[in-house]
N, C-alpha and C positions, 0 to 999 in steps of 0.2 A: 135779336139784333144787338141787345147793348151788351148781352155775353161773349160776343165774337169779338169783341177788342181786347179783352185779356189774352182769349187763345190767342188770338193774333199776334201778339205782342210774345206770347211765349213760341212760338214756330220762329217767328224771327230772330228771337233769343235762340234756340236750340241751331238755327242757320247759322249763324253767327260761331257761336260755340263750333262748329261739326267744321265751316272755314278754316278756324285760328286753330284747332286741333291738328286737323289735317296738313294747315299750314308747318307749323311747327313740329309735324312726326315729319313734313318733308325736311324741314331747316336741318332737324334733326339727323336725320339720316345720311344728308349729303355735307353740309358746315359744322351741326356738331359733332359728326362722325372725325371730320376734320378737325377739329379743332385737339380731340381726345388724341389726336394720331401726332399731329404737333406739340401736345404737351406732352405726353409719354417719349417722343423721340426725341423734344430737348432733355429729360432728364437723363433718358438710355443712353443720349450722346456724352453729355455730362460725366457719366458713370465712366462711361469709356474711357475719357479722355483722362479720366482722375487716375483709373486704374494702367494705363499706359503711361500715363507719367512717375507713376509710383515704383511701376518695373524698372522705365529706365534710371530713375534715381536710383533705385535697388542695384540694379547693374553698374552705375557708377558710383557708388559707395564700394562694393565687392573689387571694383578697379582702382579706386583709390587707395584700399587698405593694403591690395597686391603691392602697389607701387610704392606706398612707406616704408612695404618691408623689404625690398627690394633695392631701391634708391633711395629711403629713408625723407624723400619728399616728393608732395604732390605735384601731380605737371599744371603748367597754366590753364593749355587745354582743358580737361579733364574740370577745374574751378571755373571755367567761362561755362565750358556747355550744363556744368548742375545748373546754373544759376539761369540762362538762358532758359533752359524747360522746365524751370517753377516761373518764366515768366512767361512761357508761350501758355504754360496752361493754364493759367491765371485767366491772360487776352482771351483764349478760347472760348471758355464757360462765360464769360462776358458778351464774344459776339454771339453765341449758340441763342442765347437768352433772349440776347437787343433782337436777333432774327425773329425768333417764336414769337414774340410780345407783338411785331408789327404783324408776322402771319397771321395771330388771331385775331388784331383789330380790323384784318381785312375778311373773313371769314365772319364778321361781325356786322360785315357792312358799314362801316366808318371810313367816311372820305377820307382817304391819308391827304390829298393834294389841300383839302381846309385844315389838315391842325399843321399846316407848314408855319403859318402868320405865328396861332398860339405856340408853337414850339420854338421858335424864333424868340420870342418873349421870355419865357419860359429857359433857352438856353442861355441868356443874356443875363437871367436875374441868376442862374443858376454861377454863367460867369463870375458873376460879382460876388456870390455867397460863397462859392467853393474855388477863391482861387486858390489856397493853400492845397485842396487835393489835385488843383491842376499843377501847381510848382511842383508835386510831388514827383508826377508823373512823369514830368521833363525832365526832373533829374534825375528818373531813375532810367529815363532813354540813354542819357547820358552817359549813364553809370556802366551802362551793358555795352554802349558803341565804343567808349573809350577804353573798358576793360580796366577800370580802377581798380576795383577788386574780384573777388568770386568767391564762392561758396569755400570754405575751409582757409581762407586765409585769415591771419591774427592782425587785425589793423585797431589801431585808434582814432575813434573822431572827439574833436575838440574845435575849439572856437578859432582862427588862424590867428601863428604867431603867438599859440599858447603849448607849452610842453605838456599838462594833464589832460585828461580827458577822460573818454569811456573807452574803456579796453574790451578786447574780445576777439572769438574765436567765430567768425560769419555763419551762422548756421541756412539762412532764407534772405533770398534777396529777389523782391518784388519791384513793379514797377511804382509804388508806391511808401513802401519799406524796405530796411534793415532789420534783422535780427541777428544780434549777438548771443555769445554767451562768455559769461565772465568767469575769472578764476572761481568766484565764489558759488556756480554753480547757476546765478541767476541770469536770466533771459531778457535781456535788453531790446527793445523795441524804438527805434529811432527814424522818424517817419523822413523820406530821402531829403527832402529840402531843408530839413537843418543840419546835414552833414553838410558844412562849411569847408572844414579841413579834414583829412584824411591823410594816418599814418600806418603804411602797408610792413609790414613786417616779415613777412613771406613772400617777397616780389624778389625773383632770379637770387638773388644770394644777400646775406647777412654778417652784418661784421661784429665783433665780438670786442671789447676793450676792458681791459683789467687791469687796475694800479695798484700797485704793491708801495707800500711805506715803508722805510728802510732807514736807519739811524746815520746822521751826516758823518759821523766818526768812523763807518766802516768802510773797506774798501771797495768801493761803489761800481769800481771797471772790472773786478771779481766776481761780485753781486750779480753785475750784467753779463757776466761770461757765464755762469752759474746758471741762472734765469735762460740766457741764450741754448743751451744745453740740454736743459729740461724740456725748451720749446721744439729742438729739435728729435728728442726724443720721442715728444706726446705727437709731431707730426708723422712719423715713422709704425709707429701703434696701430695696428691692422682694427683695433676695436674706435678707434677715432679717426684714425685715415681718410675711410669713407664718409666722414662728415665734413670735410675739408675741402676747399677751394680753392686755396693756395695751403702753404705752409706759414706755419705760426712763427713770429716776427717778434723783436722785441726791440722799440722803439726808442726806447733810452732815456734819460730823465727827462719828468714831464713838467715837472715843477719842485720847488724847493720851499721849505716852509722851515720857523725853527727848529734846529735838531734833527730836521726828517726830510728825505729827497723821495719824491716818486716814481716808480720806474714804471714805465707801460709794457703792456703785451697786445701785440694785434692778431685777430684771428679772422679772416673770412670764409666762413660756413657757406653749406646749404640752409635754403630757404625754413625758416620757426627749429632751426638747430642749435640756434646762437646760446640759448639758456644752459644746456645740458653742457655747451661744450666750455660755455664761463665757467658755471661750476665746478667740472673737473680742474681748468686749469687754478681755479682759486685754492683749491684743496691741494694741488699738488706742489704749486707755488710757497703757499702757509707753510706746511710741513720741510719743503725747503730752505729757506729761511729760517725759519724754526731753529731746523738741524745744525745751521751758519751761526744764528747768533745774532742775527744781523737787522730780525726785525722790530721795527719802532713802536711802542707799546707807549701811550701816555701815563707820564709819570713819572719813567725810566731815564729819561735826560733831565739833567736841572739846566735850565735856560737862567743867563742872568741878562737884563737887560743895558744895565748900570743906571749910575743915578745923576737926573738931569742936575 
């Protein structure tokens, strides 16, 4: 008789066991079988969406290079929608996730209707600890609804009512960042809420301004007939033409300084054209004056002021 309470005790152990076994080969086969199907198909979806997004940027990169060489600038279109689908497929892979994570806690048997109270808590403190990712956010809704900028466009962000800043060429634009790239090759990352001010540089058209210094001794209405001629030249040039918005203008003295009068030239381009086309006119203007005589070189005039 006193041998039978060990067996006894081991039958109920082996019941027990042969229960929770049986139990969890069934859990198994019907919620964990579940759960491996919801984690494998948020990733597969994931994948998916990564690699549909990567065509269509592919396809609108291959549409964009068509269109520079073509039109020599990118359409607005064409910078909202890159920028739109690195942000939809951002949101995606974020709700795909938020879904699967709730799908398992319910295949988990976790009362979702009790972690309302601690989630409530939980998103309040999360409020107050991450409000800079929530500013982010909203201004990067902003950025997309109001179409400030888009992918390939050259802007600067700076503090408002400051001329410098961080220059660039927009490579990725989240609901949560910027990224540029600079002349210098490096990769600027500027998280939305501290772009204050924004200076677009590729938005519909571009204007060009070049001042020529020119000695007050010359014949200044010449000068600008000269200059005027040149402009109407370089606006006629089949290799610049199509860079052109209007034709190239010359504005007429801009200021006077000793010994030296400014003359201006205006040009309104197409949109990140404005550089190549100052250039040329700087070079062709230089070499003109040059040829005159007529440009002011410090040093070359003696200035006297007389004596007080």
């Amino acid at each position: 008789m006193v041998s039978q309470g060990p067996q006894r005790r081991l039958s109920l152990y082996l019941v027990h066991f042969t229960v929770l076994t049986s139990e969890f080969l069934h859990w198994g086969r019907v919620n964990g079988l579940e759960i491996v199907l919801i984690v494998v198909g948020a990733i597969l979806a994931n994948r998916g969406i990564h690699n549909v997004g990567t065509r269509i940027s592919c396809h609108l990169s291959n549409v964009a290079k068509q269109q520079i060489r073509d039109d020599f600038v990118l359409s607005e279109r064409n910078k909202h929608v890159s920028a739109i689908v690195q942000a939809l497929e951002w949101a995606s892979v974020a709700v795909i996730y938020s879904v699967a994570f709730i799908l398992v806690l319910i295949r988990f048997e976790v009362p979702i209707t009790s972690l309302v109270a601690p989630a409530t808590v939980i998103g309040v403190a999360l409020g107050f600890g991450a409000q800079k990712v929530v500013q982010d956010l909203l201004a990067g809704f902003f950025i997309f609804a109001e179409r400030q900028y888009g992918v390939g466009d050259i802007i600067r962000v700076s503090q408002p009512g400051a001329l410098t800043g961080v220059s660039g060429t927009v490579e990725e634009v989240t609901l949560r960042i910027t990224r540029l790239r600079n002349l210098a090759g490096e990769q600027v990352i500027i998280p939305n809420s501290e772009i204050l001010q924004v200076v677009n540089s590729s938005r519909e058209w571009s204007q060009v301004v070049v001042d020529f210094p020119v000695r007050q001794s010359a014949d200044l209405a010449k000068v600008k007939a000269s200059l005027a001629e040149l402009a109407a030249e370089m606006s006629q040039d089949p290799q610049w033409a199509n860079h052109l918005v209007g034709p190239i203008s010359v504005s007429g003295i801009e200021s006077i300084s000793p010994g030296m009068a400014t003359l201006r030239l205006l040009a309104k381009t197409l949109p990140a054209q404005q550089w190549d086309m100052a250039r040329e006119i700087r070079m062709r203007g230089l070499a003109l004056l040059k040829e005159m005589g007529v440009l002011f070189e410090p040093g070359s005039v003696n200035i006297s002021y007389g004596t007080p």
